[in-house]
SERO-4910 file (N, C-alpha, C, O; in steps of 0.05 Angstrom, whole numbers):
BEGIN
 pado doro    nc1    nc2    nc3   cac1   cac2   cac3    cc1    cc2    cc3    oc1    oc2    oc3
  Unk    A     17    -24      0      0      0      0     18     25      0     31     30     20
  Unk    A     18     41    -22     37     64    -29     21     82     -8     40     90      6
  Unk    A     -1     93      3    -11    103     17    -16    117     39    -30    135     48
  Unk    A      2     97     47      4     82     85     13    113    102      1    122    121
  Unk    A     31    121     92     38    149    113     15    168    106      5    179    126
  Unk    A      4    175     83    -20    196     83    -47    183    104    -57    200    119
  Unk    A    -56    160    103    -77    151    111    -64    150    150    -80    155    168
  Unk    A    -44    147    156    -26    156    187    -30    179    188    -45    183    207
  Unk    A    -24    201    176    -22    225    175    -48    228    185    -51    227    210
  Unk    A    -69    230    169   -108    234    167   -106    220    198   -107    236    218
  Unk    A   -104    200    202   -114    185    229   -102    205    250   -118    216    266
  Unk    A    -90    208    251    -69    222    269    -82    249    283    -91    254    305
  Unk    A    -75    266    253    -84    295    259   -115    299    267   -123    313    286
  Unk    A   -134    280    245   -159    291    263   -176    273    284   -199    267    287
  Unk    A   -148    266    299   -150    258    324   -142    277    342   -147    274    366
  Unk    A   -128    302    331   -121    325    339   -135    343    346   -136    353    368
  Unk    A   -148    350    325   -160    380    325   -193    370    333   -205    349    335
  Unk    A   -199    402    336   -225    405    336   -251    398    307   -271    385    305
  Unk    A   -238    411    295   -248    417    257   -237    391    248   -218    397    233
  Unk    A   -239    369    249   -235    339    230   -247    344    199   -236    332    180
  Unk    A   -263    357    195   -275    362    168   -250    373    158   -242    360    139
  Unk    A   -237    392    163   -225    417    149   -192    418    147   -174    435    143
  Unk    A   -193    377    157   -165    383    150   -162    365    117   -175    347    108
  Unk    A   -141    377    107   -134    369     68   -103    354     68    -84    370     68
  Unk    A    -99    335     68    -80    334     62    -70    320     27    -79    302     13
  Unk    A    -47    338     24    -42    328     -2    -11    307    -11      7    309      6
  Unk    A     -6    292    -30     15    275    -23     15    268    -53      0    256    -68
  Unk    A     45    286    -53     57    291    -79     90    276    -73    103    279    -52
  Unk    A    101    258    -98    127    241   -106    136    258   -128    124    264   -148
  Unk    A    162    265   -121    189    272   -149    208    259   -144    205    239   -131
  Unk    A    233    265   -153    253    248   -152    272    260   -125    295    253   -119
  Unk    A    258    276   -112    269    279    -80    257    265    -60    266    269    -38
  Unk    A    232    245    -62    214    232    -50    189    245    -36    184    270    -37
  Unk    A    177    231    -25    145    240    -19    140    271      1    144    273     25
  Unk    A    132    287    -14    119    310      1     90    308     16     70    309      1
  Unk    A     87    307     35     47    318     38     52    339     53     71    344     68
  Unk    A     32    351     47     26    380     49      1    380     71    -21    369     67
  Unk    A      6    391     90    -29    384    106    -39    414    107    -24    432    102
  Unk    A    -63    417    114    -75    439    110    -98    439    132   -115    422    128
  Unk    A   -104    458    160   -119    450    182   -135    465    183   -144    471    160
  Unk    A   -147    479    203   -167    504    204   -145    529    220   -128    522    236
  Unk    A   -147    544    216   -130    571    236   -130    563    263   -109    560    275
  Unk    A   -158    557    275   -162    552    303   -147    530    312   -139    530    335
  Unk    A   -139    504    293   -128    482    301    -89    480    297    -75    460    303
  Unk    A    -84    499    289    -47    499    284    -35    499    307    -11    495    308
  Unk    A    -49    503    328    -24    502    358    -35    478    364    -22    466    380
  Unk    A    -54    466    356    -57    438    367    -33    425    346    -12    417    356
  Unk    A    -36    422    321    -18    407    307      6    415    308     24    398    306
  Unk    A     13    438    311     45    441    318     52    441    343     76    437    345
  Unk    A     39    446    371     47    440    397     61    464    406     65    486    396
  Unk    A     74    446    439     93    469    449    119    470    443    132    452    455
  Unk    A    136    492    421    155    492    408    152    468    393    167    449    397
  Unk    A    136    466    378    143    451    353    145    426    358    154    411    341
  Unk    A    136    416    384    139    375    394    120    372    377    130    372    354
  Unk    A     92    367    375     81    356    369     83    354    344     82    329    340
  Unk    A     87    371    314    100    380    297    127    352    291    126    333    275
  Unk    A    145    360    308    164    345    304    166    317    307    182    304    294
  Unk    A    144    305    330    143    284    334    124    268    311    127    244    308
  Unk    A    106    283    297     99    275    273    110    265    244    106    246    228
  Unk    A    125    291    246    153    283    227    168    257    230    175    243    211
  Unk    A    172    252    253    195    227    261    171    201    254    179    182    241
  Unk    A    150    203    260    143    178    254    133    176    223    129    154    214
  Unk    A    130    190    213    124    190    184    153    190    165    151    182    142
  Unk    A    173    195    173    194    191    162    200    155    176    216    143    161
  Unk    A    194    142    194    192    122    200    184    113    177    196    100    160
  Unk    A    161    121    177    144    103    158    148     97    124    139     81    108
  Unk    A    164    117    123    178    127     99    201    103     98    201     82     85
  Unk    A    214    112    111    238     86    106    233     51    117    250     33    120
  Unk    A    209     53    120    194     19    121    190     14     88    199     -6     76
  Unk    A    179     33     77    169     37     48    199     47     31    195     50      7
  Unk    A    221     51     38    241     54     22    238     84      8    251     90    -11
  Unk    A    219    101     20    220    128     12    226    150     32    221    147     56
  Unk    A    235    168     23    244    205     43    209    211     50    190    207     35
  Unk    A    209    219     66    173    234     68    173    251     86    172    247    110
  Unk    A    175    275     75    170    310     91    143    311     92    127    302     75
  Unk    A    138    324    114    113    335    118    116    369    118    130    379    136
  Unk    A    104    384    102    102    417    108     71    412    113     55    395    104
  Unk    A     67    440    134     45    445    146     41    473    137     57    492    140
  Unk    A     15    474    124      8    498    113      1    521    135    -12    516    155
  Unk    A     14    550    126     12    569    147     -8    581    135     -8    585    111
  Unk    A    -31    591    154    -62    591    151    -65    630    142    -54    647    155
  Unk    A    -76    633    126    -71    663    108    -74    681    147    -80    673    169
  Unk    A    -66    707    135    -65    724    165    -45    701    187    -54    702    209
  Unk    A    -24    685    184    -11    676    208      0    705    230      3    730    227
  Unk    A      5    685    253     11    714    268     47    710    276     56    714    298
  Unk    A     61    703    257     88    697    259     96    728    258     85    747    246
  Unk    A    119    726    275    124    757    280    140    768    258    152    751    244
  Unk    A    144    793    252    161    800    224    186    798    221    196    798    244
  Unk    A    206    794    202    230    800    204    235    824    190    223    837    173
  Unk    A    258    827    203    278    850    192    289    845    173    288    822    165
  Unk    A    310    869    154    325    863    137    348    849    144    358    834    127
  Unk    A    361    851    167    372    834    175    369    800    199    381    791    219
  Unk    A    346    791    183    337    769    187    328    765    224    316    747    234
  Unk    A    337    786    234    329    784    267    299    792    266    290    806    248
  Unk    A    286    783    286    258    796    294    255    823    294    274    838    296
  Unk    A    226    834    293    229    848    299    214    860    332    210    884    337
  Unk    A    209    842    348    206    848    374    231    860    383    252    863    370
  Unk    A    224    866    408    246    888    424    262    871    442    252    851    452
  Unk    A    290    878    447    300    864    463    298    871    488    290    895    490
  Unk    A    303    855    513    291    863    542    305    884    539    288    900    531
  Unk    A    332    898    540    338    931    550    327    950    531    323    971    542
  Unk    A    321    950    509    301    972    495    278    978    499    269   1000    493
  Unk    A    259    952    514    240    957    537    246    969    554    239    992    556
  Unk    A    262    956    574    269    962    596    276   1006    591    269   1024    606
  Unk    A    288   1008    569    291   1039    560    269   1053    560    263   1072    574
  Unk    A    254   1041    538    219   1051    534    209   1053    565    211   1076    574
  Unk    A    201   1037    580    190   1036    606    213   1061    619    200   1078    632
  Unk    A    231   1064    619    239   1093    629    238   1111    626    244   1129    642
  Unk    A    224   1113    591    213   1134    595    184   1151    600    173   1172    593
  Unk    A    179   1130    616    146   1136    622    149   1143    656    129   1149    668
***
């Protein structure tokens, strides 16, 4: 069954979330091996990616398991839901939140 990690994937995640209808996943092969692409509801992305990225990552590890049972690479990307609230970067690739003493500055001057 060429299958087997998308139909793990489906079992998995909407065992996860709230919205089981609204998750898509897609599962695309080139000659870098198997991509799926999952796709959830906005409200459900901290459930599927977790705290710092465990749950996320621990998904990965077993689907790449499953990958090399089947003799294939298998990435999972998780689609970031339009409006994400990932913070901005700069031109020089750092955030752009403040560091604690530029607060700590701001708050002095109030």
């Amino acid at each position: 069954m060429q299958d087997q990690d998308k139909v793990f994937l489906e079992y998995v995640v909407k065992a996860l979330v709230d919205n089981p209808n609204d998750v898509k996943i897609d599962r695309t092969v080139d000659e870098m091996g198997v991509l799926i692409t999952l796709t959830v509801n906005p409200a459900d992305m901290g459930k599927i990616i977790g705290r710092m990225g465990n749950t996320a990552k621990a998904i990965r590890t077993l689907l790449r398991i499953i990958g090399m049972k089947n003799n294939a690479r298998v990435n999972l990307k998780i689609n970031e839901p339009e409006g994400g609230s990932r913070p901005e970067r700069s031109e020089g690739g750092a955030s752009s939140l403040k560091t604690v003493d530029q607060a700590m500055e701001d708050l002095k001057g109030i």
